[in-house]
C-alpha positions as CSV (number, residue, x, y, z in Angstrom):
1,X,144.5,93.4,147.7
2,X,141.5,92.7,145.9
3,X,139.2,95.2,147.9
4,X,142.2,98.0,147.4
5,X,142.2,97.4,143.5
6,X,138.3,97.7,143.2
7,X,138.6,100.9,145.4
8,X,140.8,102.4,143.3
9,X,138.9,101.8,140.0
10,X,135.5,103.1,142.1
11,X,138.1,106.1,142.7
12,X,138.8,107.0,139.5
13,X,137.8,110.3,137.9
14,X,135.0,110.1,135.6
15,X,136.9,111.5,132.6
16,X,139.6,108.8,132.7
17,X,136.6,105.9,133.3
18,X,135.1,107.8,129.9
19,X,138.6,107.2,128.2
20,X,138.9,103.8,129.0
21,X,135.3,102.7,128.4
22,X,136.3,104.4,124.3
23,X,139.4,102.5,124.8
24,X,137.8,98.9,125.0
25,X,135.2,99.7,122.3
26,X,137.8,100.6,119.7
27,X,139.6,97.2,120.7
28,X,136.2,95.7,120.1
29,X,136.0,97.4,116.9
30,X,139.4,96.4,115.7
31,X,139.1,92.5,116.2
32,X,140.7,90.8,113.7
33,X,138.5,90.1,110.2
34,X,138.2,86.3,110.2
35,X,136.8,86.4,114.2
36,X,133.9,89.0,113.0
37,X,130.5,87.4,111.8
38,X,129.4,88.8,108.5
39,X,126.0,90.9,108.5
40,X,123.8,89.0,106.6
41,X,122.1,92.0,105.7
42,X,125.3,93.4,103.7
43,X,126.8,92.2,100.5
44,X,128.3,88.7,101.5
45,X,130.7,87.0,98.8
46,X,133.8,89.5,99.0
47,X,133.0,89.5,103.4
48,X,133.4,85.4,104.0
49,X,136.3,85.0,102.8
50,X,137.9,87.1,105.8
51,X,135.8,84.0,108.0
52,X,138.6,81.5,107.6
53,X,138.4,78.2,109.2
54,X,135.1,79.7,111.1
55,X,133.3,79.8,107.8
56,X,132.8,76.3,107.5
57,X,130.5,76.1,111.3
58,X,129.1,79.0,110.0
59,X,127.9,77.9,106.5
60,X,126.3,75.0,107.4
61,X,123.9,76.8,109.8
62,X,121.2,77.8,107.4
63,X,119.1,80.7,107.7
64,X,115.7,82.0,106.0
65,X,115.4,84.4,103.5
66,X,117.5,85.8,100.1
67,X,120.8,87.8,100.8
68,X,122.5,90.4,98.8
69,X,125.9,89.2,97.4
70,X,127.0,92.4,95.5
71,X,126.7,95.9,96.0
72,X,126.6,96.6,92.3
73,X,122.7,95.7,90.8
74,X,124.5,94.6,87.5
75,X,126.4,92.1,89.3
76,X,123.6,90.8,91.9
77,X,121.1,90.4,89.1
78,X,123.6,88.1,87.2
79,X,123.8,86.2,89.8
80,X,120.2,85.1,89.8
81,X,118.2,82.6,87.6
82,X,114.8,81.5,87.9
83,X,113.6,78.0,88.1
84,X,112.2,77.5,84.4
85,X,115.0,78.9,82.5
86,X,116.4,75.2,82.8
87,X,113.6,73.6,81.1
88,X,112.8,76.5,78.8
89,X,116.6,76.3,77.4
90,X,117.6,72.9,77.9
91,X,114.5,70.6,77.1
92,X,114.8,72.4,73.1
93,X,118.3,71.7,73.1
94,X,117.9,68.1,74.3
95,X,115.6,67.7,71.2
96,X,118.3,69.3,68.7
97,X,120.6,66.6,70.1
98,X,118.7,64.5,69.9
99,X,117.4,64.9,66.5
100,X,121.2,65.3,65.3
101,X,121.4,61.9,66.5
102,X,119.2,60.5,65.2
103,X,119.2,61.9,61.4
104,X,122.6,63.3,61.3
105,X,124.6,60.6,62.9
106,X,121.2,57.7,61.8
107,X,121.3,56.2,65.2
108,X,118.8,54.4,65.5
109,X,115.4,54.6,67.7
110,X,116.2,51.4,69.8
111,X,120.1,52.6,70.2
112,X,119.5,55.8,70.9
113,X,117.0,55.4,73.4
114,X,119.8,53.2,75.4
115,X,122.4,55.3,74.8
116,X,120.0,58.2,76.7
117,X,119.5,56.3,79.5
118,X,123.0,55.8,79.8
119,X,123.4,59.4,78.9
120,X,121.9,60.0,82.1
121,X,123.2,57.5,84.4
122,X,126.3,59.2,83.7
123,X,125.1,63.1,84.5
124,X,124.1,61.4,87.7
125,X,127.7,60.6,88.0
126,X,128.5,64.0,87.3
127,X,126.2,65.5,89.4
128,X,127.3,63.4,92.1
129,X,131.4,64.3,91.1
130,X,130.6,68.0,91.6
131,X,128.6,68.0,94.6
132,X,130.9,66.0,96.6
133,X,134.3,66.6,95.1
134,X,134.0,70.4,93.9
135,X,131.1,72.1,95.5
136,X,132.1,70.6,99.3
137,X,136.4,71.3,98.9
138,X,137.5,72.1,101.9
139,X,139.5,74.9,100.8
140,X,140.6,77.5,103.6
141,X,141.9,80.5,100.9
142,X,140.3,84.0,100.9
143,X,139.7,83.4,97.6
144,X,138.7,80.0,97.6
145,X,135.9,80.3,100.6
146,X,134.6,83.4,98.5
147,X,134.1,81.1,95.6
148,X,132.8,78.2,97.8
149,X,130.4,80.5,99.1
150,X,129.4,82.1,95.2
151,X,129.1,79.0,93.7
152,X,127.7,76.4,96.4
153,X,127.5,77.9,100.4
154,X,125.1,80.0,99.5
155,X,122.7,77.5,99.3
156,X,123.8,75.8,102.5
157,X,123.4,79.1,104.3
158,X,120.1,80.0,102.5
159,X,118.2,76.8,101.2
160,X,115.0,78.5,100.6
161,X,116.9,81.4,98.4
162,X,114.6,80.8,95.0
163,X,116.3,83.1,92.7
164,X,119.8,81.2,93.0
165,X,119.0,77.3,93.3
166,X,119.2,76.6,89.8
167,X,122.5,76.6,87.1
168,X,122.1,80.2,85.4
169,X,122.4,78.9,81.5
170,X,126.1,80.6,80.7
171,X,128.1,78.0,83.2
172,X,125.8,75.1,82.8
173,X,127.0,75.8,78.8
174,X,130.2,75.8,79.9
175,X,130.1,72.6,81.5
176,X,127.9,70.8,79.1
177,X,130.1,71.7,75.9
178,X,133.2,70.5,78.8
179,X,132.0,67.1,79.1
180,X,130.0,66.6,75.5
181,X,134.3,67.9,74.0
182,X,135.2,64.8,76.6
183,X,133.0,62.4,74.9
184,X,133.4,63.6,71.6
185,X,137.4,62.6,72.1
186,X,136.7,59.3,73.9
187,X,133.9,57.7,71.3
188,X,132.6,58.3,67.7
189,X,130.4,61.1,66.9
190,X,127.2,59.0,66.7
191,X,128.0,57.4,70.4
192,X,129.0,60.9,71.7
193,X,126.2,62.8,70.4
194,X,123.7,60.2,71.3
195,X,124.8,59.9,74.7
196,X,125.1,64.2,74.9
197,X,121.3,64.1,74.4
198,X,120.6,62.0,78.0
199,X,123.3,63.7,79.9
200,X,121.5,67.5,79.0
201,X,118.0,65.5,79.5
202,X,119.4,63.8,83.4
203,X,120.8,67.8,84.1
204,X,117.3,69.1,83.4
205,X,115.6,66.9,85.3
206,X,118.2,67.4,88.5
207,X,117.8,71.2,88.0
208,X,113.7,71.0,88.2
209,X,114.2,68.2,90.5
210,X,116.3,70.3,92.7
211,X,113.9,73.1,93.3
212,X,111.1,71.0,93.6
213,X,112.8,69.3,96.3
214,X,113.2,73.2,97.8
215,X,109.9,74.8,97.2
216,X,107.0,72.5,96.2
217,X,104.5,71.9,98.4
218,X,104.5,67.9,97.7
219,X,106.2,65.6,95.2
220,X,104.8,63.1,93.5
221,X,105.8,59.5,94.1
222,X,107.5,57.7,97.0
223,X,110.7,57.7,95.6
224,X,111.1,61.3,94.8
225,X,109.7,62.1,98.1
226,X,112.5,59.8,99.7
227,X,115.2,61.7,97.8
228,X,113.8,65.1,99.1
229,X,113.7,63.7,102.4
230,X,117.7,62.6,102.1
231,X,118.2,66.3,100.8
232,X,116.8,67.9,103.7
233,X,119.0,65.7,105.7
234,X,122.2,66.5,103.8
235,X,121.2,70.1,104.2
236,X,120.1,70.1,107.9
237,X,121.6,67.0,109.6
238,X,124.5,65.9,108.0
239,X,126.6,67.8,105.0
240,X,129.0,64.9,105.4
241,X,126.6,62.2,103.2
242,X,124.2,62.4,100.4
243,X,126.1,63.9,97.7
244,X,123.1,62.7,95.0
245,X,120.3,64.7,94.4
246,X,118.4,63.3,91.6
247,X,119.2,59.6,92.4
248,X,121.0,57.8,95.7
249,X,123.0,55.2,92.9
250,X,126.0,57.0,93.8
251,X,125.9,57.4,97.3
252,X,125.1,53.6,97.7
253,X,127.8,52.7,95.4
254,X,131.1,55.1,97.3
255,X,129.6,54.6,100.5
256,X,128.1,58.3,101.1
257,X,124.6,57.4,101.9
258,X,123.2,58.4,104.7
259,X,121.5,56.5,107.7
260,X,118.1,58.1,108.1
């Protein structure tokens, strides 16, 4: 019976109790990696990965302050970029396009201020392409949740984390000599280089846009303070919608803008 059974375990001697009590801790101990938590105290990137399908409940519930990705100092300072690195490389480099444009290529004023705007209407497009369709994959890999979480969960998990909001300037490279190579084989030289100029110009702007939207105290302007308000929401309410951060032409457009 119930009452014999509970006797028996009040019955027991102390030094078998002892042994089961070490018994159950060490089970505890040993539960299997993707059921345990990571520390968020401890190096994360190379720990999520073991989350599996729990990662993506747990991501999405942000938490203050900056963690520590890597053990090695070499390889957590790489991993950080201040905010005004962006305009600092890429506003000088805009110009040099720009200027190659103009007297290398002779596009002229009128043209090449068009082609700029277009330039970057279509980073917003890009932008837009890699939030949604790269930076939210559902992938369910070890490997593919620790990237998800080096390149983009870490900034759902911690918003406010300064020091890694912004492109560091060796992958934004990468991308921008990606797309201005795509451009470069789709239209003349003139067109491509011309339009090159606004895409790097509509990237700065979303980069200093971005952590403004983070860590200013107010923006300027209805409409800016409208898309931080639909950013908060994306990153507090609703991961699902709101895949535009400089600009909700996107969103509206595919159907991914969300009801506030």
């Amino acid at each position: 019976s119930c009452r014999s059974m509970a006797r028996a375990a009040i019955q027991q001697p102390p030094e078998q109790q002892q042994q089961q009590q070490q018994l159950q801790k060490q089970q505890g101990q040993q539960q299997p990696a993707e059921l345990q938590v990571p520390d968020p105290h401890k190096p994360l990137v190379l720990a999520v990965g073991h989350m599996g399908p729990r990662y993506w409940a747990w991501v999405h519930k942000p938490l203050p302050g900056k963690p520590r990705f890597f053990q090695s100092t070499l390889l957590e300072n790489i991993t950080r970029c201040p905010w005004w690195v962006v305009p600092v490389v890429w506003l000088p480099l805009y110009a040099a396009v720009s200027c190659a444009a103009a007297w290398r290529h002779g596009v002229q004023a009128p043209q090449l201020m068009a082609l700029q705007l277009q330039g970057v209407v279509l980073w917003q497009a890009i932008e837009y392409a890699i939030h949604r369709f790269l930076f939210h994959a559902r992938v369910s890999s070890y490997w593919g949740i620790t990237m998800h979480f080096l390149f983009h969960g870490n900034h759902h998990k911690f918003p406010k984390d300064a020091d890694r909001l912004v492109f560091p300037p060796l992958p934004a490279a990468a991308i921008a000599t990606c797309i201005y190579g795509l451009l470069l084989v789709a239209l003349p030289p003139p067109t491509a280089t011309a339009l090159m100029s606004g895409v790097i110009l509509g990237y700065t702007a979303y980069d200093c846009l971005h952590y403004g939207m983070h860590h200013a105290t107010r923006l300027p302007g209805g409409v800016l303070q409208e898309l931080r308000t639909r950013h908060a929401h994306h990153h507090y309410s609703d991961s699902a919608h709101g895949y535009g951060i400089s600009s909700v032409l996107y969103d509206v457009l595919l159907g991914t803008r969300a009801a506030l």
